[in-house]
C-alpha positions as CSV (number, residue, x, y, z in Angstrom):
1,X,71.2,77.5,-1.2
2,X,69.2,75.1,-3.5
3,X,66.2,73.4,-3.4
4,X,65.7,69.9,-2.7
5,X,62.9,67.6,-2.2
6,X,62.3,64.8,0.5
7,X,59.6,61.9,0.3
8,X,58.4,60.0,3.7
9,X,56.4,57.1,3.3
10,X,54.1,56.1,6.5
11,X,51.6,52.9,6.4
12,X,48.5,53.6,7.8
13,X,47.5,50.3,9.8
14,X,44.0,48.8,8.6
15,X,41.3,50.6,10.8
16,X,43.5,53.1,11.8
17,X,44.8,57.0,10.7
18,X,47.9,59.3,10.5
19,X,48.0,63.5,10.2
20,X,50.7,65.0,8.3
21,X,51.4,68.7,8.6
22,X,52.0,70.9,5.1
23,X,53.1,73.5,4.0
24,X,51.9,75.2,0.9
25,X,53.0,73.9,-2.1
26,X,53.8,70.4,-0.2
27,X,52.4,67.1,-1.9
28,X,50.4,64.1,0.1
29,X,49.5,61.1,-2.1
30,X,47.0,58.2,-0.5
31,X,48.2,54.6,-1.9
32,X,45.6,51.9,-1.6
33,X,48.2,49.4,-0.7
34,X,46.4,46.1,-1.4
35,X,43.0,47.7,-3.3
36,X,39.4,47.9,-2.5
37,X,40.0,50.2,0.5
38,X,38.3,53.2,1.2
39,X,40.3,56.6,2.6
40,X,38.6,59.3,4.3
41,X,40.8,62.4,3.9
42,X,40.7,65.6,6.6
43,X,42.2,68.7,6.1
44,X,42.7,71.5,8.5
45,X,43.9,74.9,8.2
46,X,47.7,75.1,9.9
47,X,46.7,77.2,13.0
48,X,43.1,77.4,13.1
49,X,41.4,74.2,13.1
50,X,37.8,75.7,13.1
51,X,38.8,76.1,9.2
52,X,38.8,73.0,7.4
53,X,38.1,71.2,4.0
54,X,34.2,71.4,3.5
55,X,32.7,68.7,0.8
56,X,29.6,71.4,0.3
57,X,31.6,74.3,-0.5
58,X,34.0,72.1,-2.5
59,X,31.0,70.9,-4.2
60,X,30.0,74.4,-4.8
61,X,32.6,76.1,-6.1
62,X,33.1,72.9,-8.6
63,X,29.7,71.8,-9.5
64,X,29.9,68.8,-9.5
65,X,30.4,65.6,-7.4
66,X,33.9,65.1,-7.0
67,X,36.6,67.5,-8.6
68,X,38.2,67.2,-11.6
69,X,42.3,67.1,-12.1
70,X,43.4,70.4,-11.4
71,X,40.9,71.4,-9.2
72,X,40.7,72.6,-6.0
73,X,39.4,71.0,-2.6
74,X,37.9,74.6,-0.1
75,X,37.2,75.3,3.1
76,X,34.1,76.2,5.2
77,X,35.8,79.5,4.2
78,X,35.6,79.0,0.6
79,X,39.6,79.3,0.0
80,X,41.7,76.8,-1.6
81,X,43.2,74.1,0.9
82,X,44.0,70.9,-1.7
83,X,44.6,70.3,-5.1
84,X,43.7,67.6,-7.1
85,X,46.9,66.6,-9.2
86,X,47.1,63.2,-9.7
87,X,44.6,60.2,-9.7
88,X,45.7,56.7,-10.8
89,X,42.9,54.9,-9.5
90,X,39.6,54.2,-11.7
91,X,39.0,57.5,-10.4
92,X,35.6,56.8,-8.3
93,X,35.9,58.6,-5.2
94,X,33.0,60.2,-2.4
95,X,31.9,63.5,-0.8
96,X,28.4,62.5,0.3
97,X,28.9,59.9,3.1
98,X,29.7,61.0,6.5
99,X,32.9,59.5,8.7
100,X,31.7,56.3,10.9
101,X,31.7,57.0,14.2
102,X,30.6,55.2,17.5
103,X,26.4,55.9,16.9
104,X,27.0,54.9,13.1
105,X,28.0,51.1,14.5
106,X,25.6,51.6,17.7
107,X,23.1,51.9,14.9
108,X,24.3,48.7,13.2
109,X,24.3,46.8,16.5
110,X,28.3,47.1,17.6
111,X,29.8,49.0,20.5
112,X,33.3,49.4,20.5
113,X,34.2,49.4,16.9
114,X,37.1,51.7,15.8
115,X,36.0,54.2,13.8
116,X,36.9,57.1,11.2
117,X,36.0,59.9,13.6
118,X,37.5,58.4,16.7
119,X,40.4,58.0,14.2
120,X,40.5,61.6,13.4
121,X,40.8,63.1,17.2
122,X,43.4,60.6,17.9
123,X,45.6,61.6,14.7
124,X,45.3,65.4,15.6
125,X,45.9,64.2,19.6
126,X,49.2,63.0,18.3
127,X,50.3,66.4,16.7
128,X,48.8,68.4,19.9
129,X,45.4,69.7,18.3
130,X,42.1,69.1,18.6
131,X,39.1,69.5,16.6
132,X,35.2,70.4,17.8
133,X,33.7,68.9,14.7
134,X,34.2,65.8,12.7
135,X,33.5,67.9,9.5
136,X,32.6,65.6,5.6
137,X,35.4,63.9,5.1
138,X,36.5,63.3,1.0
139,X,36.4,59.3,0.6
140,X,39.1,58.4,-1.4
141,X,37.9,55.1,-3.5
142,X,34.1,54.9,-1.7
143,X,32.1,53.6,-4.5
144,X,28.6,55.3,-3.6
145,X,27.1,55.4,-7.3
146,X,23.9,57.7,-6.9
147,X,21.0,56.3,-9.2
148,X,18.8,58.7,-11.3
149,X,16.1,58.1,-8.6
150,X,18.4,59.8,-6.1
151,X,19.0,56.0,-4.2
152,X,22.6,55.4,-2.8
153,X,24.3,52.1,-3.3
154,X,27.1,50.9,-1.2
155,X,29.5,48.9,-3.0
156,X,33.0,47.8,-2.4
157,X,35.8,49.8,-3.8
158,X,37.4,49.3,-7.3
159,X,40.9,50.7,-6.9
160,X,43.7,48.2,-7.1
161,X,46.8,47.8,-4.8
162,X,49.2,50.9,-5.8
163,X,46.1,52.9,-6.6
164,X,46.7,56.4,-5.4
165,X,44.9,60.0,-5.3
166,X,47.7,62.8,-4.8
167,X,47.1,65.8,-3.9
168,X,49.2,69.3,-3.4
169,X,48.6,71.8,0.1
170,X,47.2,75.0,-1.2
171,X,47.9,76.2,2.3
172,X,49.7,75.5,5.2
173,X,47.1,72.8,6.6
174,X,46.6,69.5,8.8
175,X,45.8,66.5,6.7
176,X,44.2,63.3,8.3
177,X,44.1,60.0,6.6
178,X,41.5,57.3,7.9
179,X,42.0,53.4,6.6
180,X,38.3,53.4,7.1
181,X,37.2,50.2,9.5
182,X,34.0,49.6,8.0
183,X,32.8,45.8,8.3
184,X,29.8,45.6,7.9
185,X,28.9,46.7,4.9
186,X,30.9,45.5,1.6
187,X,32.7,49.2,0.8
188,X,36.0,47.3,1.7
189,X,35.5,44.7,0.5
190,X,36.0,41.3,2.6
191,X,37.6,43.5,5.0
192,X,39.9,46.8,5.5
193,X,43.6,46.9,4.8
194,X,46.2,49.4,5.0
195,X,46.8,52.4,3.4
196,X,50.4,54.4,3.0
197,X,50.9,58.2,3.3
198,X,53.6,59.2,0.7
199,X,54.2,63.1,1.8
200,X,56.4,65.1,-0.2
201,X,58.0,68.3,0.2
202,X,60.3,71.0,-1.2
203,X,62.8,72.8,1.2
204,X,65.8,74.9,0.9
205,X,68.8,72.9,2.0
């Protein structure tokens, strides 16, 4: 017996999103395919989807914003469910702003706009789960700069095409990847584009 690794590559369409299942120790990297698009990243624990990656506990346990290399990404639970482990994009990335959803763009005047929550059920419909909350999502390139007065600024995304944020399962888990549809507001820019899933894992052949 011997180990051996395997790499699957899957695009994510503009607007759309993809789940990959993990298992520990597997590796999920998020390519901004042609830059300035924003990722919002969900991850579930493998068999109990009422555990999931929390943005507030993750900000807890790190204390600060986003989490440095090496760092770990917890759940509602507090226990390690992603690692940070590589980042080749300028490195400006979200935990604040919620996923759109359908009263986001009601809100903005639309009905009927695809959306980063609707996005989510779907993905986890594909695999067979479900999901009662649509829980903080970590957006990967979302340039939200927060000014010393507290204000928020929405602004389009810096990363470049082949930017990517990769990150390793610190548990078996469910990981949902959103090309975020936003519009109508500049975060992607003139408009979304795709994203590609690159998931990597080591079996014993």
């Amino acid at each position: 017996m011997e180990l051996t690794n395997t790499t699957s590559r899957t695009t994510v369409p503009a607007g759309a999103g993809h789940a990959v299942t993990l298992r520990h120790g597997d590796r999920v990297r998020v390519i901004d395919a042609e830059g300035g698009q924003v990722g919002d990243v969900f991850a579930y624990a493998a068999g109990d989807l009422t555990e999931y990656l929390s943005a507030s506990h993750t900000r807890t346990t790190t204390g600060r914003l986003f989490p440095e290399m090496g760092e770990h990404f917890v759940t509602n639970r507090r226990r390690p469910i992603l690692t940070l482990i590589e980042d080749t994009s300028p490195g400006i990335h979200d935990m604040l702003i919620a996923a759109c959803d359908a009263e986001r763009y009601r809100a903005l005047g639309v009905t009927g706009h695809p959306s980063c929550a609707v996005n989510l059920r779907k993905a986890l419909a594909q695999l067979g789960f479900s999901a009662a909350d649509v829980p903080q999502p970590v957006n990967v390139f979302m340039n939200i700069p927060v000014a010393d007065d507290g204000v928020l600024s929405w602004l389009p995304a810096v990363s470049r095409p082949g930017d990517a944020v990769e990150f390793e399962a610190a548990m078996d888990c469910v990981v949902v990847v959103s090309a975020c549809p936003m519009d109508l507001n500049g975060i992607n820019g003139h408009r979304p584009t795709p994203l590609v899933i690159e998931l990597t894992q080591e079996r014993i052949a």
